[in-house]
C-alpha positions as CSV (number, residue, x, y, z in Angstrom):
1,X,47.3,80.3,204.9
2,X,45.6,79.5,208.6
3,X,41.8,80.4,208.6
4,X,41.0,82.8,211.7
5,X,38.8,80.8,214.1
6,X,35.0,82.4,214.1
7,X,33.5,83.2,216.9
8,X,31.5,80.4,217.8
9,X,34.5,78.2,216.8
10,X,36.2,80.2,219.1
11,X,33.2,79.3,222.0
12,X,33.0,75.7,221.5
13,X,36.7,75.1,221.3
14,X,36.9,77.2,224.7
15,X,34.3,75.0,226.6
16,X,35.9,71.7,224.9
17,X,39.2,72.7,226.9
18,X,37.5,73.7,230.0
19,X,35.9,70.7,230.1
20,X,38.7,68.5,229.4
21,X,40.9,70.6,232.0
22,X,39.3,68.1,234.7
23,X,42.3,65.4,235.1
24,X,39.4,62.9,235.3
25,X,37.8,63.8,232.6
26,X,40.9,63.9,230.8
27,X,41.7,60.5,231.8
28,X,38.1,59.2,231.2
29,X,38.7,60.6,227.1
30,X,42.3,59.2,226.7
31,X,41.2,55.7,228.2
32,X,38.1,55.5,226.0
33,X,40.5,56.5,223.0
34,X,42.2,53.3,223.3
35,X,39.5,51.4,223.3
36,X,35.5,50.5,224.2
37,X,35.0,49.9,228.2
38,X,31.7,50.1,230.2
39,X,31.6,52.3,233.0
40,X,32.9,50.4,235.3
41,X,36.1,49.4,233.9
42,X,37.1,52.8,232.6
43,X,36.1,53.9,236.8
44,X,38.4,51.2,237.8
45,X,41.4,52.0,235.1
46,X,40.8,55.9,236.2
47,X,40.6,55.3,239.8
48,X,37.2,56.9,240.4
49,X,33.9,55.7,241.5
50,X,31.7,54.6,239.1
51,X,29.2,57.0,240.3
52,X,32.1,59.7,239.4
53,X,32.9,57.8,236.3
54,X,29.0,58.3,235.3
55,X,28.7,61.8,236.1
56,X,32.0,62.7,234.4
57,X,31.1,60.2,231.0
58,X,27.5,61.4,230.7
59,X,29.1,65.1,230.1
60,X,32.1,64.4,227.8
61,X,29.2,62.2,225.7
62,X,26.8,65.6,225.3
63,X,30.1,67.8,224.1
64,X,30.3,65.1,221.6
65,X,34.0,63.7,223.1
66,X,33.2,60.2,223.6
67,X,30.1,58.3,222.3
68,X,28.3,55.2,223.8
69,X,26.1,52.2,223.1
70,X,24.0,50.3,225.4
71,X,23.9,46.2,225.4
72,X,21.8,45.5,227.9
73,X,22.1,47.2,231.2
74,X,25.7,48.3,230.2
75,X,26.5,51.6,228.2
76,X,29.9,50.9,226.9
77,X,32.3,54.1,226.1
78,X,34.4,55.0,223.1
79,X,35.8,57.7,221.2
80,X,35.3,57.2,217.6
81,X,35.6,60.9,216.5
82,X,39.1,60.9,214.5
83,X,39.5,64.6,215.2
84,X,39.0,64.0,219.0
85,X,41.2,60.8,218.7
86,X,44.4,62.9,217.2
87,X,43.7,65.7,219.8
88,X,43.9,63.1,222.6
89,X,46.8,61.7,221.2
90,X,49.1,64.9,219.8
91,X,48.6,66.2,223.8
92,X,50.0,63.0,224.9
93,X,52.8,63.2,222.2
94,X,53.3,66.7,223.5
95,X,53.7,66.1,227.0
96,X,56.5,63.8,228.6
97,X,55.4,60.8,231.1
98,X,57.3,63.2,233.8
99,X,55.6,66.0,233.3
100,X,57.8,68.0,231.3
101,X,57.1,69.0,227.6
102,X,58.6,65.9,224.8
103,X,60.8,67.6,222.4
104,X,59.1,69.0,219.6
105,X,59.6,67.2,216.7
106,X,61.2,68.9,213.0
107,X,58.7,71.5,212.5
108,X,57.2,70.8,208.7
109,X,57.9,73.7,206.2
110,X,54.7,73.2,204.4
111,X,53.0,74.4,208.1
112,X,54.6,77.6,207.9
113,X,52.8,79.2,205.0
């Protein structure tokens, strides 16, 4: 049996998506889940500034999408979160290089309940 979503759940989960409906920003999580970058490399990889990169990075790490520690001058990016990791990559399971939606795999019985 699926739990309703509360209402706060409900809040949170809607600003999560609004703020990961930025391509960039989108981009900026996906890179990060891969691995740990400074600012400047995940600009470069994203094809940004790095003032963008910044702006972009310093709100996806208050919503608690990815995390950072400094060394140095240099704040270095990640996600480390393993439910934001699998949301990053079922999206990118879901969704076709082209565009187009990737066939949906058997659907699991034991989901259906």
């Amino acid at each position: 049996m699926v739990t309703q979503p509360t209402g706060p759940q409900l809040e949170v989960a809607a600003r999560t998506f609004a703020l990961l409906g930025a391509p960039v920003r989108l981009h900026l999580v996906a890179l990060a889940a891969d691995g740990e970058y400074d600012v400047g490399g995940l600009a470069e990889r994203a094809g940004v500034s790095t003032a963008t990169a910044s702006q972009h990075l310093s709100k996806l790490r208050l919503a608690g999408l990815v995390s950072a520690r400094r060394v140095g001058k240099h704040q270095y990016y990640t996600v480390d979160d393993p439910h934001v990791l699998m949301m990053v990559h079922q999206v990118f399971e879901h969704i076709a290089p082209d565009g187009s939606l990737a066939p949906d795999p058997p659907l699991d019985p034991t989901l259906r309940q």
